[in-house]
PDB file of N, CA, C and O in Angstrom:
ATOM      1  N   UNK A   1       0.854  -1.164   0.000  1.00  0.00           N
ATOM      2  CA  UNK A   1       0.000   0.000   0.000  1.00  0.00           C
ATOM      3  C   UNK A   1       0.905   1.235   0.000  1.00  0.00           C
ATOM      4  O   UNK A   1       1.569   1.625   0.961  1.00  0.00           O
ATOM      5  N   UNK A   2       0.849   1.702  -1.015  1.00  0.00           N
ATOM      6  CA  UNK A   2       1.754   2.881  -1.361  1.00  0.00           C
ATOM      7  C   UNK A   2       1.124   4.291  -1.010  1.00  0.00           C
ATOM      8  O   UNK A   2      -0.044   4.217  -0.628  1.00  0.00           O
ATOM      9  N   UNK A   3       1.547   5.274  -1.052  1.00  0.00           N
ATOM     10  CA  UNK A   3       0.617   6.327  -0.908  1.00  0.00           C
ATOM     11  C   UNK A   3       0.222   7.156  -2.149  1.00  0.00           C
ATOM     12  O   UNK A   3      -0.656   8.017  -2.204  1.00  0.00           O
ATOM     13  N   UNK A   4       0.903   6.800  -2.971  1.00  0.00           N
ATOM     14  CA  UNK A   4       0.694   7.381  -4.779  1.00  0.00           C
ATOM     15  C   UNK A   4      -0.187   6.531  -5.008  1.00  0.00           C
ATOM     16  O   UNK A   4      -0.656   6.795  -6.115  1.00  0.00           O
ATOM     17  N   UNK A   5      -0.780   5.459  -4.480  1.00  0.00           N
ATOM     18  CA  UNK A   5      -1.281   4.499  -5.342  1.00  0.00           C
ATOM     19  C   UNK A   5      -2.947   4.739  -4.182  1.00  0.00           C
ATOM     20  O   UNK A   5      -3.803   3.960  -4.602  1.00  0.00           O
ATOM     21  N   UNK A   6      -3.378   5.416  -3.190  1.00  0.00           N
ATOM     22  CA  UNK A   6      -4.242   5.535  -2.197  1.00  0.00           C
ATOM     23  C   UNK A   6      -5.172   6.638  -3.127  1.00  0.00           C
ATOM     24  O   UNK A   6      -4.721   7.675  -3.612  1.00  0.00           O
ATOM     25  N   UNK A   7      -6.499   6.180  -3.243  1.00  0.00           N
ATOM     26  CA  UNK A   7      -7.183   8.018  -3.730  1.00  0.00           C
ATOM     27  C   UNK A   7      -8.239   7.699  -2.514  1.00  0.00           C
ATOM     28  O   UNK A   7      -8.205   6.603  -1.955  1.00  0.00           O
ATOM     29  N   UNK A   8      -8.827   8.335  -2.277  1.00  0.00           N
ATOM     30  CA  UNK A   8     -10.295   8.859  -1.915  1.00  0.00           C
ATOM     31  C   UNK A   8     -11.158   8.311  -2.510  1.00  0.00           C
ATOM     32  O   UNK A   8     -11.401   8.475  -3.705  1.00  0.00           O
ATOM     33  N   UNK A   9     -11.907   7.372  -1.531  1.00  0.00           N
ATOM     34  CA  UNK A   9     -13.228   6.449  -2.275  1.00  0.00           C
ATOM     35  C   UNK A   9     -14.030   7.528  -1.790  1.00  0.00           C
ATOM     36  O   UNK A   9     -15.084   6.942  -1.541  1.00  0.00           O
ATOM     37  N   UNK A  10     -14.255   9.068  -1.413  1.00  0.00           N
ATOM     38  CA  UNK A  10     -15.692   9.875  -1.948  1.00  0.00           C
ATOM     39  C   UNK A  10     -14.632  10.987  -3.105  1.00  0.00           C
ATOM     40  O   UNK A  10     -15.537  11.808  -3.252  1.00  0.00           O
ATOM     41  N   UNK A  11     -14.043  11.287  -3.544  1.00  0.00           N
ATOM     42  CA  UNK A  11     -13.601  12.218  -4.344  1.00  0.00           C
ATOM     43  C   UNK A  11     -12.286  11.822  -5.433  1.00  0.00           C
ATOM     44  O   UNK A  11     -11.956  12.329  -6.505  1.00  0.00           O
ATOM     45  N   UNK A  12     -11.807  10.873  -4.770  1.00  0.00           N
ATOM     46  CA  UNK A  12     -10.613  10.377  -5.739  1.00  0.00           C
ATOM     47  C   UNK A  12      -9.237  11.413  -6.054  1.00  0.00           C
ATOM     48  O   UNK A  12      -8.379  11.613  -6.913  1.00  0.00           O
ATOM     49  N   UNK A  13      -9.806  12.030  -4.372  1.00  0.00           N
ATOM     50  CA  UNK A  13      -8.260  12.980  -4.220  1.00  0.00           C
ATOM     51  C   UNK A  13      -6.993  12.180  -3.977  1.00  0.00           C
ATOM     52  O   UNK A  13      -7.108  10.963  -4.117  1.00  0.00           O
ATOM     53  N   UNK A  14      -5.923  12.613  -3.671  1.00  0.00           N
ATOM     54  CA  UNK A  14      -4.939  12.195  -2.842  1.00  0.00           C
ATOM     55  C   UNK A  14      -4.791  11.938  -1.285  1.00  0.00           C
ATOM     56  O   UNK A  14      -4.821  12.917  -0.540  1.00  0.00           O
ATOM     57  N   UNK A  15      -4.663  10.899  -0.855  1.00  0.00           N
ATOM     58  CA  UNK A  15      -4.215  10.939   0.732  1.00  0.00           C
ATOM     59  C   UNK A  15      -2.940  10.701   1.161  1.00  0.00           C
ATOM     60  O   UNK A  15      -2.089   9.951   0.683  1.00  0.00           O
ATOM     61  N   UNK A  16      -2.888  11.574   2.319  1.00  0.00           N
ATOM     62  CA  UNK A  16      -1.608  11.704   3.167  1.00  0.00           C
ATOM     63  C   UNK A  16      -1.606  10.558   4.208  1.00  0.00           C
ATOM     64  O   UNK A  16      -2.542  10.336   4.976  1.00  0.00           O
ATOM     65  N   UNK A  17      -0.584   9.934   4.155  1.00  0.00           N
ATOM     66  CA  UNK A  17      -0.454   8.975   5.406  1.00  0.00           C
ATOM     67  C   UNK A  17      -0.359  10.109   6.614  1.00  0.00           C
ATOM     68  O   UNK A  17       0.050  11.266   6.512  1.00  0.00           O
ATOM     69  N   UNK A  18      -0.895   9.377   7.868  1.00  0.00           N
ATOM     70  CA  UNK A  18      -0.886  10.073   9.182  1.00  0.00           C
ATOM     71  C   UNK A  18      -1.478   9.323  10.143  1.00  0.00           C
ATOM     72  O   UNK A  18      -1.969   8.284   9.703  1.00  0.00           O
ATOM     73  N   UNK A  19      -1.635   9.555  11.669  1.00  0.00           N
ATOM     74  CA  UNK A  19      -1.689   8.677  12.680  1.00  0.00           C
ATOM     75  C   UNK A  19      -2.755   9.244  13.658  1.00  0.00           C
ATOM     76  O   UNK A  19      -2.956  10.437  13.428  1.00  0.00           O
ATOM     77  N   UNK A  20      -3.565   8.701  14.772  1.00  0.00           N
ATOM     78  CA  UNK A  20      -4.444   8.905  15.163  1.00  0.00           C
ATOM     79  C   UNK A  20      -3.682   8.858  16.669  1.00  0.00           C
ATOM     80  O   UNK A  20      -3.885   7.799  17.264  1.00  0.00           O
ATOM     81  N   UNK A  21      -2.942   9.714  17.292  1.00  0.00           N
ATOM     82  CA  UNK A  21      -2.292   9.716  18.914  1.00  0.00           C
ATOM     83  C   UNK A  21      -3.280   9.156  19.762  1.00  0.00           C
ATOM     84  O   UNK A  21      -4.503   9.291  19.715  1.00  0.00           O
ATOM     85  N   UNK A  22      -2.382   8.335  20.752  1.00  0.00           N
ATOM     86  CA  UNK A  22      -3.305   8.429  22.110  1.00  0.00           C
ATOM     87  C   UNK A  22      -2.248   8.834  23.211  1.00  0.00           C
ATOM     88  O   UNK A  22      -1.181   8.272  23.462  1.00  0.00           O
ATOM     89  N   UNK A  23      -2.884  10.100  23.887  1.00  0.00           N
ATOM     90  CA  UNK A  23      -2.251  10.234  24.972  1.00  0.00           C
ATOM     91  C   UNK A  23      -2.419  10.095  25.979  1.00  0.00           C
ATOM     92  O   UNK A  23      -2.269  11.011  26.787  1.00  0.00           O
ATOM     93  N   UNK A  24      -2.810   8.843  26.327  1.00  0.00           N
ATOM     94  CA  UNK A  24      -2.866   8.432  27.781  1.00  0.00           C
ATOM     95  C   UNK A  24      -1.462   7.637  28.694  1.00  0.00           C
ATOM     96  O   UNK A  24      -0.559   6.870  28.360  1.00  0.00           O
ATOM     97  N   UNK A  25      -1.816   8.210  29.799  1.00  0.00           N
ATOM     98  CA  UNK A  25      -0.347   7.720  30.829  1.00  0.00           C
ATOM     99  C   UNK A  25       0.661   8.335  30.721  1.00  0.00           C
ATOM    100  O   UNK A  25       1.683   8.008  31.325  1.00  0.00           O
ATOM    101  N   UNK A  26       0.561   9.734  29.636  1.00  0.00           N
ATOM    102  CA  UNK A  26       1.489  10.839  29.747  1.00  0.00           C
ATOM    103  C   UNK A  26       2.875   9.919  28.897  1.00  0.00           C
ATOM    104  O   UNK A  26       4.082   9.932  29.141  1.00  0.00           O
ATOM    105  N   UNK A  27       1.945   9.042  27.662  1.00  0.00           N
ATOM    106  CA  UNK A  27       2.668   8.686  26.309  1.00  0.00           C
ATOM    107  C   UNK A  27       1.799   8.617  25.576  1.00  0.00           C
ATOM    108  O   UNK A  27       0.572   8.587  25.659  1.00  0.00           O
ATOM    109  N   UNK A  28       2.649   8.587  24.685  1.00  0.00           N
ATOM    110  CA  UNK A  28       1.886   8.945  22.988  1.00  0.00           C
ATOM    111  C   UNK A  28       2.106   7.675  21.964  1.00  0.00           C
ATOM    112  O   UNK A  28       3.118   7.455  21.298  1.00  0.00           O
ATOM    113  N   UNK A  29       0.912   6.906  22.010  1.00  0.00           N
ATOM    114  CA  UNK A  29       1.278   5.737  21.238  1.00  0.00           C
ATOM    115  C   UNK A  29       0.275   5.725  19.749  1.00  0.00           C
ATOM    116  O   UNK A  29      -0.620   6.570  19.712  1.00  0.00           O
ATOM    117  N   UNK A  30       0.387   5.027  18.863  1.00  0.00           N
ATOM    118  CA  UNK A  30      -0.460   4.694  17.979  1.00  0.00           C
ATOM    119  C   UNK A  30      -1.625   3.966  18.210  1.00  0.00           C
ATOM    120  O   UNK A  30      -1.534   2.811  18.626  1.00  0.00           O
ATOM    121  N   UNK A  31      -2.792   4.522  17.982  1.00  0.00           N
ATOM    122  CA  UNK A  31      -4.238   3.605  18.257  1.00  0.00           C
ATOM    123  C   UNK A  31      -3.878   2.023  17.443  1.00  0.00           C
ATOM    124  O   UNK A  31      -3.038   1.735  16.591  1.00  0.00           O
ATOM    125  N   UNK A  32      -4.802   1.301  18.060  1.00  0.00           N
ATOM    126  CA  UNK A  32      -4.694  -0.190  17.823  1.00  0.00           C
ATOM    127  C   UNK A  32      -6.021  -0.785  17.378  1.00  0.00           C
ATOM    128  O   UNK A  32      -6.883  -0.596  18.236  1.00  0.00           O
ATOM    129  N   UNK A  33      -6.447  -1.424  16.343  1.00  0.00           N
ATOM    130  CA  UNK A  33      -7.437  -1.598  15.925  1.00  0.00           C
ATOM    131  C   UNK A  33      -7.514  -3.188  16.385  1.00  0.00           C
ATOM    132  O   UNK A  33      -6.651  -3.953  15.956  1.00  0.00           O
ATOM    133  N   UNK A  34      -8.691  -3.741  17.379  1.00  0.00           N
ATOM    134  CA  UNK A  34      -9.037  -5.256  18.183  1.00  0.00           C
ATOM    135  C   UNK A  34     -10.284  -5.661  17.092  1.00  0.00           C
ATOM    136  O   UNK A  34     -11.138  -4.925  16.596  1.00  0.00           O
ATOM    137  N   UNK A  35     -10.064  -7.034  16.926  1.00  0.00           N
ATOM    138  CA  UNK A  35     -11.059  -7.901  16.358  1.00  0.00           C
ATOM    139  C   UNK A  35     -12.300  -7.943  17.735  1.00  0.00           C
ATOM    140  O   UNK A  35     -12.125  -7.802  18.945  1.00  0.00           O
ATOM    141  N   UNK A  36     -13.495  -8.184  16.980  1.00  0.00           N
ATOM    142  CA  UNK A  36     -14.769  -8.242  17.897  1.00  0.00           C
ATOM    143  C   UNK A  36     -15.219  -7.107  18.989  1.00  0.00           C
ATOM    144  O   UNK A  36     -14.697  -6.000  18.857  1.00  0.00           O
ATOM    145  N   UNK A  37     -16.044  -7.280  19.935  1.00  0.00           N
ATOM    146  CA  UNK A  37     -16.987  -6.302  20.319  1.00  0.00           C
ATOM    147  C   UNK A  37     -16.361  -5.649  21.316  1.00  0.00           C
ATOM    148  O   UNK A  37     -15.491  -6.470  21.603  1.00  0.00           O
ATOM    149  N   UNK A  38     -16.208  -4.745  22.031  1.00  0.00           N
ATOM    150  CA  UNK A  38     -15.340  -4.241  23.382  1.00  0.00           C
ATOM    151  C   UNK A  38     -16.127  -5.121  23.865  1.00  0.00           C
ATOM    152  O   UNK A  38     -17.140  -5.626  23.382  1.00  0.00           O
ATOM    153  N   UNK A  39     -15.160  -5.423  25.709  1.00  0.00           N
ATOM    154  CA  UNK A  39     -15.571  -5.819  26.959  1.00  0.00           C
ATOM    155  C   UNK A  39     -15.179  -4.802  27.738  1.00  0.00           C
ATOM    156  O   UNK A  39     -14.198  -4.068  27.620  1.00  0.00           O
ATOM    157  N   UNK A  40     -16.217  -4.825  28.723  1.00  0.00           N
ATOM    158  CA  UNK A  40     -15.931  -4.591  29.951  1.00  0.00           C
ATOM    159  C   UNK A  40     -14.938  -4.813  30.712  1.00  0.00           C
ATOM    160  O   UNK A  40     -14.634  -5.935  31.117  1.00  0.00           O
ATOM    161  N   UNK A  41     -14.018  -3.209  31.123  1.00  0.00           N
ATOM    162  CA  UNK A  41     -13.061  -3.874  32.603  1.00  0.00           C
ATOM    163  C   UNK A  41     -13.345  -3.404  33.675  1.00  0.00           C
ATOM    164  O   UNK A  41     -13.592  -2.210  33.501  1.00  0.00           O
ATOM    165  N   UNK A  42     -13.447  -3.678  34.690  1.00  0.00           N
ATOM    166  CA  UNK A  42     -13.561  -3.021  36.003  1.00  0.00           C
ATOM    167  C   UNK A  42     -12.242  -1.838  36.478  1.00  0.00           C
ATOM    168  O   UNK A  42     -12.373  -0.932  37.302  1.00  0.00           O
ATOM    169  N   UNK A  43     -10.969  -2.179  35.674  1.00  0.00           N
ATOM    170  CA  UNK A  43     -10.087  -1.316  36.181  1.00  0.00           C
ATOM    171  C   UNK A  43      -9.557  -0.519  35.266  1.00  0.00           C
ATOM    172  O   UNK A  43      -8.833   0.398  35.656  1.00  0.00           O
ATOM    173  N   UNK A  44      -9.829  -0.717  33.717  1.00  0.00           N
ATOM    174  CA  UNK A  44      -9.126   0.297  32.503  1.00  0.00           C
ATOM    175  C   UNK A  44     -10.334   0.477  31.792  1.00  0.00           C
ATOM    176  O   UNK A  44     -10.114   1.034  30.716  1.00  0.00           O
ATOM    177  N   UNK A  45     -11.471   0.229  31.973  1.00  0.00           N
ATOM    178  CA  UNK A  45     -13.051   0.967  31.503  1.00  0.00           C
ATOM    179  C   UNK A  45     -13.242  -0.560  29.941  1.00  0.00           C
ATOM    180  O   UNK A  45     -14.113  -1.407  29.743  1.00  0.00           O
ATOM    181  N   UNK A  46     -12.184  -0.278  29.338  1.00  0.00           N
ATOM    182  CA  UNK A  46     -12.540  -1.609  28.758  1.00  0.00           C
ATOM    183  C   UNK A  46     -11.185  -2.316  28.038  1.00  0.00           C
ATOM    184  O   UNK A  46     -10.260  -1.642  27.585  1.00  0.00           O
ATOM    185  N   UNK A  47     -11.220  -3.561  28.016  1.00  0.00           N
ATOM    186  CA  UNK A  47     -10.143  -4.773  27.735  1.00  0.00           C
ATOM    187  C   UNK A  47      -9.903  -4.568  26.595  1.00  0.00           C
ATOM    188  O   UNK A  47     -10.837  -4.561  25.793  1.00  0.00           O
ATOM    189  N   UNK A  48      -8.683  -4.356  26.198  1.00  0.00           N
ATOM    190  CA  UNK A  48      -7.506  -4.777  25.040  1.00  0.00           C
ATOM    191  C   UNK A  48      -6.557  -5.346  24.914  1.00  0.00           C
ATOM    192  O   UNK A  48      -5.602  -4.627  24.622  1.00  0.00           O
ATOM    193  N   UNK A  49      -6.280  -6.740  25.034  1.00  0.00           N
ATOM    194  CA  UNK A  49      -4.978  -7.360  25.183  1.00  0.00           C
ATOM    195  C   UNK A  49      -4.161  -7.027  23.710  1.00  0.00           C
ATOM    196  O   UNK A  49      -4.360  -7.564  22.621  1.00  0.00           O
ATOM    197  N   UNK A  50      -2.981  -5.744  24.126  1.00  0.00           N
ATOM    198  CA  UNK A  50      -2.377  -5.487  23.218  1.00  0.00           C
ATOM    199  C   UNK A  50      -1.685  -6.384  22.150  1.00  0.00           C
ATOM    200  O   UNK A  50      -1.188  -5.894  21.136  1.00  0.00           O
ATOM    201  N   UNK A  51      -1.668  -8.113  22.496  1.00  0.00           N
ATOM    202  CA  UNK A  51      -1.352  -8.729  21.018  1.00  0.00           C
ATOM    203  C   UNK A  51      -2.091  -8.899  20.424  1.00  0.00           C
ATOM    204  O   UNK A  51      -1.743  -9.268  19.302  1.00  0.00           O
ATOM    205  N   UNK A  52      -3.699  -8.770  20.684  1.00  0.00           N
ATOM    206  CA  UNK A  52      -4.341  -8.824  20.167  1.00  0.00           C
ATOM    207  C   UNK A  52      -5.007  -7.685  18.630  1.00  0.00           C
ATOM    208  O   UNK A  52      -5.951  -7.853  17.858  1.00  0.00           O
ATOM    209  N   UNK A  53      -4.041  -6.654  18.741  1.00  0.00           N
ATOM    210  CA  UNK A  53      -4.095  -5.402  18.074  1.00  0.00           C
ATOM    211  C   UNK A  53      -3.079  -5.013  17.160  1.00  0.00           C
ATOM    212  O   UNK A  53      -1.860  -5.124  17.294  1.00  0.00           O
ATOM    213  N   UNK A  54      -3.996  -4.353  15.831  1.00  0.00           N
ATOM    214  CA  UNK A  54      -2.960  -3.856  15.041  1.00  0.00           C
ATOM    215  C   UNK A  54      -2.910  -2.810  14.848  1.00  0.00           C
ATOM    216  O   UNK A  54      -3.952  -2.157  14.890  1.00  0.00           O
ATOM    217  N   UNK A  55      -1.701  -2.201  14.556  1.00  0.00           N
ATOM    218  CA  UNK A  55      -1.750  -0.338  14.415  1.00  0.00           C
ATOM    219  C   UNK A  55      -2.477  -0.088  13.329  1.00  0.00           C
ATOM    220  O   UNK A  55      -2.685  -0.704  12.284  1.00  0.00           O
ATOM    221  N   UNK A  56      -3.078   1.667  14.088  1.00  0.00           N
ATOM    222  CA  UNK A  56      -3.911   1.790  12.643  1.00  0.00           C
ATOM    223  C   UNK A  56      -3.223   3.202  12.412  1.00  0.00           C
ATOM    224  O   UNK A  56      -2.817   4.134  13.106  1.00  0.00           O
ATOM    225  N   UNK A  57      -3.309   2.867  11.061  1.00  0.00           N
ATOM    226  CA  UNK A  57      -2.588   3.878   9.874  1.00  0.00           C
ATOM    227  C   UNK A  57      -4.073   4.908   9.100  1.00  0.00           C
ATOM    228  O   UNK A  57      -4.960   4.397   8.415  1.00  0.00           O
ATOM    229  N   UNK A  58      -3.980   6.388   9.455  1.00  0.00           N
ATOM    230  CA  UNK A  58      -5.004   7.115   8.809  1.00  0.00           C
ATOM    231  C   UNK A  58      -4.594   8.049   8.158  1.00  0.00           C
ATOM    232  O   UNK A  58      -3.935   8.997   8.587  1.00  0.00           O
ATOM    233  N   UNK A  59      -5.047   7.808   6.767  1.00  0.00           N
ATOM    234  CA  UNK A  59      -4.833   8.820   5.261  1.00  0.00           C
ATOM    235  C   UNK A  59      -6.365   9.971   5.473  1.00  0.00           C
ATOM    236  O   UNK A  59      -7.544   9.780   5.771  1.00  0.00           O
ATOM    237  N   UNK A  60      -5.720  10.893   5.208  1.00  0.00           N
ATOM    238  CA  UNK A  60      -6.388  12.147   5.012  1.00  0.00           C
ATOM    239  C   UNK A  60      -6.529  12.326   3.382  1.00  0.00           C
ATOM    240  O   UNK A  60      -5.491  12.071   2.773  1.00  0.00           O
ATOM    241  N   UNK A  61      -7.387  12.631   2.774  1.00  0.00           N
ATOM    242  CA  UNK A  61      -7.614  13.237   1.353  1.00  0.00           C
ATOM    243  C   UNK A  61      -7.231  14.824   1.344  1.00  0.00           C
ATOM    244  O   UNK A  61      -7.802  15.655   2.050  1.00  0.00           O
ATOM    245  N   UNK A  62      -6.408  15.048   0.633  1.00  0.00           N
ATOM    246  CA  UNK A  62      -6.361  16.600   0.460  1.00  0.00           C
ATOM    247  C   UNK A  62      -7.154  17.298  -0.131  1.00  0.00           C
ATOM    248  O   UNK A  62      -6.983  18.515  -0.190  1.00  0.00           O
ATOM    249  N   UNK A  63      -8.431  16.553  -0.831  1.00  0.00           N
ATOM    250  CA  UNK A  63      -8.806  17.565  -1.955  1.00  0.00           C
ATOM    251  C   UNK A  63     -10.068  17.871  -0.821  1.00  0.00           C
ATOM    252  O   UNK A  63     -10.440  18.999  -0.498  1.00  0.00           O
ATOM    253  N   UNK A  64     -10.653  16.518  -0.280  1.00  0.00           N
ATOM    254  CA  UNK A  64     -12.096  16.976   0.657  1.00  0.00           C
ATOM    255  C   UNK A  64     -12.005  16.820   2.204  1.00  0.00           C
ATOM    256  O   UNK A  64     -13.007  16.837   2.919  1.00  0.00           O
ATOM    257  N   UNK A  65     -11.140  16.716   2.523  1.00  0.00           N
ATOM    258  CA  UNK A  65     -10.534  16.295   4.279  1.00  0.00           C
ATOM    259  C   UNK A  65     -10.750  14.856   4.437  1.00  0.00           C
ATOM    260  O   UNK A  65      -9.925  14.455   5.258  1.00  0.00           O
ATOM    261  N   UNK A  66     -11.628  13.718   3.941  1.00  0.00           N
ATOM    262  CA  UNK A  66     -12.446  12.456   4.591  1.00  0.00           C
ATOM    263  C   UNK A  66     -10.946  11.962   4.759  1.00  0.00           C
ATOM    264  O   UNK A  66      -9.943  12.149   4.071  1.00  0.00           O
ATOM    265  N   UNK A  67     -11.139  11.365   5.760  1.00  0.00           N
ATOM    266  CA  UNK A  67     -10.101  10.048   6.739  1.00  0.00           C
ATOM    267  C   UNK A  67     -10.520   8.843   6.427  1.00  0.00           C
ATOM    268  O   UNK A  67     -11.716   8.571   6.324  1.00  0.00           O
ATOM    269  N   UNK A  68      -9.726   8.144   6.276  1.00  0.00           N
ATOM    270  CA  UNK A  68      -9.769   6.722   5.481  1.00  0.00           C
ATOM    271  C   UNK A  68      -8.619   6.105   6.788  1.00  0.00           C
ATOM    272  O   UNK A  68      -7.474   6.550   6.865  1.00  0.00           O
ATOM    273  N   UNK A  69      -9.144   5.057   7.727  1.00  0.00           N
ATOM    274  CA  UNK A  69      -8.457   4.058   8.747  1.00  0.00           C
ATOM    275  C   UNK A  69      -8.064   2.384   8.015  1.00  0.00           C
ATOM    276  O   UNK A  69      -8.794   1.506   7.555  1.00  0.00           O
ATOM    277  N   UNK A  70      -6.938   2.466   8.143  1.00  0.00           N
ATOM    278  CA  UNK A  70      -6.255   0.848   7.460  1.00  0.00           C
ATOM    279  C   UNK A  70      -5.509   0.222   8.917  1.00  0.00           C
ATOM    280  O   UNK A  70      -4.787   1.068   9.445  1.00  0.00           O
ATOM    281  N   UNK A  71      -5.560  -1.063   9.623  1.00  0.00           N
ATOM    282  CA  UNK A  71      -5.297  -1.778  10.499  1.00  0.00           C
ATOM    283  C   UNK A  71      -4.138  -2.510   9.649  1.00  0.00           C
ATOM    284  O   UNK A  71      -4.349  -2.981   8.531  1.00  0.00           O
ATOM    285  N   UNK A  72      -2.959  -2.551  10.268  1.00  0.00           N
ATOM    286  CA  UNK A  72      -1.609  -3.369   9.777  1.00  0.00           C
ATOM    287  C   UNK A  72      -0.626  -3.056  10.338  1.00  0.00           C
ATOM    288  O   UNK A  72      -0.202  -1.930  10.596  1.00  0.00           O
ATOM    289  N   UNK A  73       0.080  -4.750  10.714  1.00  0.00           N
ATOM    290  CA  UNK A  73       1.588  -4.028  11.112  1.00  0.00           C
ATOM    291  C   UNK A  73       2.248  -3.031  11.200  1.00  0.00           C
ATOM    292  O   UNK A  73       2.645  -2.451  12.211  1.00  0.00           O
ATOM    293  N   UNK A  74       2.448  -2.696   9.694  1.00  0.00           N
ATOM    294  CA  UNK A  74       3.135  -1.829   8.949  1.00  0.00           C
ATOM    295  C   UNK A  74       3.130  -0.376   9.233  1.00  0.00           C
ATOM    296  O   UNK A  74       3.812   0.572   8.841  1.00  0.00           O
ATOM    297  N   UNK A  75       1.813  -0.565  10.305  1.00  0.00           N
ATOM    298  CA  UNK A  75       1.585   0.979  10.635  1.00  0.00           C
ATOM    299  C   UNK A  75       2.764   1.359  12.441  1.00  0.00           C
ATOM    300  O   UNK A  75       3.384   2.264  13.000  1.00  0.00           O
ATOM    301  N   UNK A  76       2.534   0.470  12.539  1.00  0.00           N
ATOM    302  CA  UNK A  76       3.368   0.519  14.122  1.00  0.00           C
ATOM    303  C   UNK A  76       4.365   1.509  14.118  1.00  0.00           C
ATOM    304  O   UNK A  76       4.658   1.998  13.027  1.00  0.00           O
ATOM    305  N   UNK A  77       4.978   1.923  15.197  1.00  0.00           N
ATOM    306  CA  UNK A  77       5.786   3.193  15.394  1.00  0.00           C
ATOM    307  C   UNK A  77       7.220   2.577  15.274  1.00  0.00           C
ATOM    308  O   UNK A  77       7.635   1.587  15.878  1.00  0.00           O
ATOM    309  N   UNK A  78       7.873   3.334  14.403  1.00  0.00           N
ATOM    310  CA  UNK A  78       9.419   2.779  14.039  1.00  0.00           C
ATOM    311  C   UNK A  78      10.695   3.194  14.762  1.00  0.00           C
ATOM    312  O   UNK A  78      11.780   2.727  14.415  1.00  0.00           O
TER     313      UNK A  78
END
């Protein structure tokens, strides 16, 4: 997945690769996209067993703003 090769499925602009922060715990990590429904935790509001997750990678369109989210390795912080 290249980024010359990404358009905009509403306009067929160009998108910019870019990342969705989370700053919790006073770090800044890449959001993680989990298979199936949230659960309930009693002590972190809800369960993510981080192997269970893949980074998500978000392209912006330049021509109309829409955000386009892709889940993959490839997105993880280098």
């Amino acid at each position: 997945m290249s980024n010359e090769s990404l358009r905009c499925t509403r306009c067929q602009g160009q998108l910019v690769q870019g990342f969705v922060p989370d700053f919790s715990h006073a770090a800044i990590i890449v959001e993680n996209w989990h298979p199936g429904k949230p659960k309930k935790s009693f002590w972190t509001v809800t369960k993510a067993p981080k192997p269970d997750g893949l980074p998500i990678g978000a392209f912006r369109c330049e021509q109309c703003g829409m955000l386009e989210f892709y889940a993959d390795s490839k997105f993880a912080a280098e």
